[in-house]
SEVO-390938 format. One record per residue: x negated, y negated, z of N, C-alpha, C in turn. Coordinates in pm, whole numbers, plus 50000, padded with zeros to 5 digits. Atoms other than C-alpha are relative to their C-alpha. Layout:
N
XYZXYZXYZ ...
END
This chain:
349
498605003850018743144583948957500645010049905 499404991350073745724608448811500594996949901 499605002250160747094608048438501395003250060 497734992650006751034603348390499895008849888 499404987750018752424630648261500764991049858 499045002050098754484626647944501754992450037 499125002549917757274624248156500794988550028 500205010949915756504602048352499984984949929 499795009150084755574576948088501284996749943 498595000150078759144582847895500654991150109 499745005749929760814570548213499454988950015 500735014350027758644541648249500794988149882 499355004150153759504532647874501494997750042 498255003349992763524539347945500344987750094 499935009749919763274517148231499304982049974 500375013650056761624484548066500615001549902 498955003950126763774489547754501034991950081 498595006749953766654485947998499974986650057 500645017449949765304459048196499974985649891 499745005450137765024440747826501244995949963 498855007050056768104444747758500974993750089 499195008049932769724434448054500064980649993 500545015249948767624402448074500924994749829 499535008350149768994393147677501345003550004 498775003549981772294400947758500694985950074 499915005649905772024378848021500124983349974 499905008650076770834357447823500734987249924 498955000450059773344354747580501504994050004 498815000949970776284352347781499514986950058 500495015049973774414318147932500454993249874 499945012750123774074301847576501315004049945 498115003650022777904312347490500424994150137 498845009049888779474298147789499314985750007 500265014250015777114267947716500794989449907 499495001850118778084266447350501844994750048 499034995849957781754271547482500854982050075 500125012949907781474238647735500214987749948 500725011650090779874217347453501594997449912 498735007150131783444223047219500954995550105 499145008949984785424213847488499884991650051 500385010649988783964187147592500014992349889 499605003150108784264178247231501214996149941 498554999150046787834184047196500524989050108 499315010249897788664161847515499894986749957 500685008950053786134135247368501434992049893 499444996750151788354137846997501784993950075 498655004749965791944134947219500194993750081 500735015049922790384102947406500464991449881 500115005850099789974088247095501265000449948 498655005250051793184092846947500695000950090 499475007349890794974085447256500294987749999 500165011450005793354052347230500874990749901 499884998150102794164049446887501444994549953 498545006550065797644051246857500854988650122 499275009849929798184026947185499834987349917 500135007550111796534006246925500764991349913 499064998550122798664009246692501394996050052 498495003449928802024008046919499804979050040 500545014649913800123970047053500654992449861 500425011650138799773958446662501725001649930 498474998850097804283967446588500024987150064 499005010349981806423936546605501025005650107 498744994449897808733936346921500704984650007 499375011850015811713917946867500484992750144 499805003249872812243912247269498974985750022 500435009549980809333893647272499464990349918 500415008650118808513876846938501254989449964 499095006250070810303847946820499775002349833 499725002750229811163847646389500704989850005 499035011950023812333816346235500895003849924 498454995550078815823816446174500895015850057 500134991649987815813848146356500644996150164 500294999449856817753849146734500175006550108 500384985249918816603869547014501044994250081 498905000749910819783879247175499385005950151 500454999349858817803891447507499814985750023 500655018249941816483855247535501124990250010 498595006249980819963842347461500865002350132 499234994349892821593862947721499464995450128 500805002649902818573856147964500584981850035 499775018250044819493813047886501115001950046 498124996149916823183823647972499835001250147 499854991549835822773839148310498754990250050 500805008249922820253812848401500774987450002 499065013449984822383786648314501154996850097 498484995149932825763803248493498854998950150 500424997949874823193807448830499874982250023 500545014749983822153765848805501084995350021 498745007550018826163753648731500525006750168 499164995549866826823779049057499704994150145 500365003149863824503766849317500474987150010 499705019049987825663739249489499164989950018 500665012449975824723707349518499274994950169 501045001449847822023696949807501244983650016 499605012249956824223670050019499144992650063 501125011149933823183639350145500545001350144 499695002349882823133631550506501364995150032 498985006749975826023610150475501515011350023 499004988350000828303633650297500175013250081 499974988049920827333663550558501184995150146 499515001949914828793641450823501244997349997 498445003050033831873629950642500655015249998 499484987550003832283668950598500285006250133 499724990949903831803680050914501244989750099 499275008549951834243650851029501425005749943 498504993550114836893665150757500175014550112 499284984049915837023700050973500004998450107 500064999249793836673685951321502204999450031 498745007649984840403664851201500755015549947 498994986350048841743699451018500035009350119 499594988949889841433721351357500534997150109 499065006249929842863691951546501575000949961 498914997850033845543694251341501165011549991 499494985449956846243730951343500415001150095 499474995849889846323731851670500714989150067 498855010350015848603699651711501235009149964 499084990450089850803725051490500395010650074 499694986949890850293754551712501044997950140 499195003149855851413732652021501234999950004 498575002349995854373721651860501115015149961 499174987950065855723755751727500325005050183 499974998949839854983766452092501474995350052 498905005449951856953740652230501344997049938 498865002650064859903737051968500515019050058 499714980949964860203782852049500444995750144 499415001649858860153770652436501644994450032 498855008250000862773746452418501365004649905 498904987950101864973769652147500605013850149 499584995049885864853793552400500445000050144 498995004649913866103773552678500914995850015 497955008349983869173757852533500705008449875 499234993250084870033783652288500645010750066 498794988349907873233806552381499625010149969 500404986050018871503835452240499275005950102 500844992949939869593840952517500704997050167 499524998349827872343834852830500345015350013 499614989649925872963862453054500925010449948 498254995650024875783884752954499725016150055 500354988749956874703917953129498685001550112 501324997949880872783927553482500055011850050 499904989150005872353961253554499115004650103 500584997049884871273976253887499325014850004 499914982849984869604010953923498955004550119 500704998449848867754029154211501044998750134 499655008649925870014014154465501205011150050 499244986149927872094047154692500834989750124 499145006049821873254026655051500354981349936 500005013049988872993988154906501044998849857 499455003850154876383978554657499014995349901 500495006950079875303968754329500354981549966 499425017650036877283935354341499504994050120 501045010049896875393925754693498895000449942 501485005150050871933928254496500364992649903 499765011550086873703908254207500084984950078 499465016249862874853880354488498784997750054 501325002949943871533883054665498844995449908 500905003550055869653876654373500314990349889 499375015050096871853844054227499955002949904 499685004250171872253854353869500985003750002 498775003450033875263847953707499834998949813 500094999150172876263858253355500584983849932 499825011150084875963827453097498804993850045 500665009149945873183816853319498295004649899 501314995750068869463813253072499825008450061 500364991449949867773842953071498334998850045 501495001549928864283823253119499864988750117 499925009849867865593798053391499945002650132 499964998949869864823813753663498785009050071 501004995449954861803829453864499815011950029 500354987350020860903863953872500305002450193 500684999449923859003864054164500794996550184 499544999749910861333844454397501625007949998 498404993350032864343860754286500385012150076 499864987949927863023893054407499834998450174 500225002349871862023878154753501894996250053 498925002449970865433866754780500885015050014 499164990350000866893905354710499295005750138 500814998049874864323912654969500695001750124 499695005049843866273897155246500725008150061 499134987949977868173926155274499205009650067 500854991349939866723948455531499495016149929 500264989050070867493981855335499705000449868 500554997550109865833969755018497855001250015 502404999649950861513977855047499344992349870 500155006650155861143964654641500754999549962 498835003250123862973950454381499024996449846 501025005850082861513948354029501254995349880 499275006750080863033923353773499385002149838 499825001050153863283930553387500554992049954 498605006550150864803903453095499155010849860 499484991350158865813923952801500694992649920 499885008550118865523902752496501025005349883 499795011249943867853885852439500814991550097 499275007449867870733884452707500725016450110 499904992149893870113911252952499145004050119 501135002049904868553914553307500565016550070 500224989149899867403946453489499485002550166 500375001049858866923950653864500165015150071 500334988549944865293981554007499684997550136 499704999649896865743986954322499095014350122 500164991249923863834003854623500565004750132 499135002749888865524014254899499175008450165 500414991449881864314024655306501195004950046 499414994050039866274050455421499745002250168 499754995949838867434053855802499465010850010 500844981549925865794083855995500434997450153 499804999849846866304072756367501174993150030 499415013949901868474053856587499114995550093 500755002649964866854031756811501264995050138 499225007349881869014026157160499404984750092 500555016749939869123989457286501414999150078 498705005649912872063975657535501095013949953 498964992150033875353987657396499855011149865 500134994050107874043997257080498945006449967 501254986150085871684014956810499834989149932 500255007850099869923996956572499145010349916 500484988450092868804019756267498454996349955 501514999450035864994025056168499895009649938 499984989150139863504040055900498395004050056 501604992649926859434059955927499394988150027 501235012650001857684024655906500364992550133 499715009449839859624011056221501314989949974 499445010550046861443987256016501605002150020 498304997249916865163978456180500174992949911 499074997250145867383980655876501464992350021 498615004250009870853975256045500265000650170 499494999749851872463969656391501345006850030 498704995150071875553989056462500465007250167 499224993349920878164000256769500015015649990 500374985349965877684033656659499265005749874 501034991850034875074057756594500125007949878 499714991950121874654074656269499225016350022 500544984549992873644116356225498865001149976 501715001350015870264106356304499385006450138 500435001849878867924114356646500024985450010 500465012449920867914087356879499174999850081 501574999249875864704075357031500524987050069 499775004749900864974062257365499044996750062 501065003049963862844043957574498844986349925 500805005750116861544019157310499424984650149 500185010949918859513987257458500394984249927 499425010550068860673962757198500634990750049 499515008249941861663929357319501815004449982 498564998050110865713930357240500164989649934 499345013450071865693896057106498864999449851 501054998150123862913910456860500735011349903 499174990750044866083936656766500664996749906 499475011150138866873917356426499495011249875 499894993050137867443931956086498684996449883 500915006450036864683929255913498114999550043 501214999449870861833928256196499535017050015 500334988350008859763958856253499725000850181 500474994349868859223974656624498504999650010 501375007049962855993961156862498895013049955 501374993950045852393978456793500205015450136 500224979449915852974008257109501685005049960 499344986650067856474018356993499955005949833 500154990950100855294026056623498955009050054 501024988350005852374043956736500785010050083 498984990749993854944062156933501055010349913 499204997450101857024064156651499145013649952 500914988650024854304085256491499755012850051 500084986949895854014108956791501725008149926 498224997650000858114113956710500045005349844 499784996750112857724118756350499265014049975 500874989849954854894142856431500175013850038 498774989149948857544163356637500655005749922 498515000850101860024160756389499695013749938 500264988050114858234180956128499415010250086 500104983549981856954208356351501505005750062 498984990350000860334210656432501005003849929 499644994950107861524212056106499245016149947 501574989350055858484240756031500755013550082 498964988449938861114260656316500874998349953 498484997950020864344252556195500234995550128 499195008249895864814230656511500174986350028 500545011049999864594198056398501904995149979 498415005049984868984197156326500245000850150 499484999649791869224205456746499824992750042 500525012449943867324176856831500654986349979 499235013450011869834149356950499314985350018 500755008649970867434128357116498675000550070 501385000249959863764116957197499314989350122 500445015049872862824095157525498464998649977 501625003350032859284078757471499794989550055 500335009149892859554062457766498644997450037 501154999549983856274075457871499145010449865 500574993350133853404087157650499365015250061 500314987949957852794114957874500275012750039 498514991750003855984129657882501004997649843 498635007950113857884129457543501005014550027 498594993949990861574145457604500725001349936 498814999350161863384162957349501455004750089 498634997649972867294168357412500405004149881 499584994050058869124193357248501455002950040 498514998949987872574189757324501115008249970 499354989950053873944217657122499765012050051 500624992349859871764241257319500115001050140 500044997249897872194228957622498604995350103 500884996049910868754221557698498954990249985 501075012049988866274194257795498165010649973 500724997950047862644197157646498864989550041 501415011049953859104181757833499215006349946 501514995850078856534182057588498944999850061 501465002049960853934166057786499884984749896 500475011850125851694142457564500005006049868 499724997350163850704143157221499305010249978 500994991250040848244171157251501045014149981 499984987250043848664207757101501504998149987 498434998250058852284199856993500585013449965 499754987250067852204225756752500345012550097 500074990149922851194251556998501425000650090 498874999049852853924237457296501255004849879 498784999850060856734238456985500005013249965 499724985650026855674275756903500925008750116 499574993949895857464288657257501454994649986 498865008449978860424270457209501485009349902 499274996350026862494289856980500175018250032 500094987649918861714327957183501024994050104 499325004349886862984305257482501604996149988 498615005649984866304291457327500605013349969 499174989050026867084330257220500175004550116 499634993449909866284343657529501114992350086 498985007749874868154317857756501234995249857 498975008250060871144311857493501165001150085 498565005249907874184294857646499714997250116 500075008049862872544286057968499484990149945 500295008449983872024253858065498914992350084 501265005949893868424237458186499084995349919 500885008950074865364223758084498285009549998 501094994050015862064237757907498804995750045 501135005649999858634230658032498835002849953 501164995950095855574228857829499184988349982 500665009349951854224197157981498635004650099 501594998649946850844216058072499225003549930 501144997050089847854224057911500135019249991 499684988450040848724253257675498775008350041 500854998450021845144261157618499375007150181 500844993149848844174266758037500615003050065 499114987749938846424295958161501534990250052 498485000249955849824272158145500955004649921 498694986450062853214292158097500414992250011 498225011349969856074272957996500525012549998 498774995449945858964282358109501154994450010 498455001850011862654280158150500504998250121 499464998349919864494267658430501404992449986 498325005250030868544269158439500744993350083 499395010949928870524243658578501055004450084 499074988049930872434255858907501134988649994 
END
């Protein structure tokens, strides 16, 4: 086995010194951070204790809240005796059976009585307002109302100034202005305290309707308005099936001449849509398969046909009255526009 060296040994040596001293450093710093532990665990111990100490001490003062002294008096406990006393004088008293029923008997008679009270105020206001002069008539005032005087809807609808302004019925009052063919509504206002309003709707002639000698006027709905020797600056439709003894003011035309009617009104406006709806004197609707306009100012009779493609047959119609103006004959356009038919013009020899 080989000898260390000088060296070799020294190293050796440096290296277990160090080793030494690491381990007693190591040491060291253990038993201080023990030491270290121990005081404050000491010190926590120490401010335990007087903690305790002075709750102690706060336990063993006199508190005048809750100690009595003789001769001595605690105004909390006074105040507390007050406000217990004021809550006992407030609550009420527990009733007996008896008294609950005499009570609830006391408010059955007090809301009989009220409303005993209510009835009569009621009825003393009703009866004030039926015989007191503050509230007769003294003003009736018509508006709406163009073709029908205002003093025939006053007459037709019986009021009369001086007369109450709550004596009388709304409802039939207006049925009564009604009866008037050219009124359609009437609506009744009182204006508190002596004035009545009456609005007025009115229907509004559009046709004549030829019967015997005469015309009897109709408005879009059918409804015959007025009877009359002569014709007003209306078209006249001709042909109607209307009984004549069904030709009354008032009465509306049977179920096939309004739906006729319709066809005619139909006309009207596409021939308003030309500007030929003032030419058109009259409309025969005799048949529904032929309607016949007359243009009298023109010169010139007009076979629609039926009710189909109107529009279309009424587009040819004002080319035809330029080209043929001032002769006299009749247009035809009673065939089916739609499958190669030509109206045409033929002049009266």
């Amino acid at each position: 086995m080989k000898k260390l060296t000088k060296e070799q040994k020294k190293q050796i040596d440096d290296l277990y010194n160090m080793t030494n001293k690491l381990t007693n450093d190591m040491t060291t710093n253990i038993i201080n951070k023990d030491k270290e532990e121990k005081k404050k665990a000491k010190e926590r111990q120490k401010r335990i204790k007087q903690r305790k100490k002075t709750e102690k001490d706060n336990k063993d003062k006199f508190d005048f809240d809750t100690e009595t002294v003789i001769g001595i008096t605690n105004k909390n406990n006074r105040n507390n005796n007050k406000n217990s006393n004021k809550n006992k004088t407030t609550q009420p008293k527990k009733m007996t059976k008896k008294q609950a029923k005499i009570e609830r008997k006391k408010k059955k008679i007090k809301k009989i009585l009220k409303l005993i009270i209510l009835i009569a105020l009621i009825a003393g206001g009703i009866c004030f307002a039926l015989i007191s002069p503050i509230f007769n008539i003294e003003k009736i005032e018509v508006t709406g109302n163009n073709k029908i005087p205002s003093e025939t809807i006053i007459s037709l609808s019986q009021l009369e100034n001086g007369q109450n302004i709550f004596r009388f019925n709304k409802n039939k009052t207006v049925e009564e202005i009604k009866t008037n063919a050219y009124i359609e509504n009437a609506k009744i206002s009182r204006k508190i305290p002596n004035k009545i309003e009456i609005n007025i709707e009115e229907r509004e002639a559009t046709y004549n309707v030829e019967f015997l000698n005469g015309y009897a006027y109709i408005n879009n709905q059918g409804y015959i308005l007025e009877k009359s020797e002569q014709k007003i600056e209306k078209p006249v439709i001709r042909g109607i099936s209307t009984e004549q003894e069904q030709i009354v003011e008032g009465n509306r035309l049977n179920d096939d001449d309004l739906e006729k009617l319709e066809t005619v009104i139909q006309i009207m406006n596409i021939c308003k849509s030309y500007e030929l709806d003032t030419k058109v004197s009259s409309i025969d609707v005799t048949s529904k398969n032929d309607y016949i306009l007359e243009m009298n100012e023109e010169k010139k009779t007009v076979h629609l046909g039926n009710d189909s493609n109107l529009n279309n047959k009424m587009l040819y119609v004002p080319a035809i009255l330029t080209e043929n103006k001032g002769k006299e004959g009749t247009i035809y356009l009673n065939g089916d526009i739609n499958n190669n038919f030509k109206p045409r013009f033929r002049e009266k020899v």
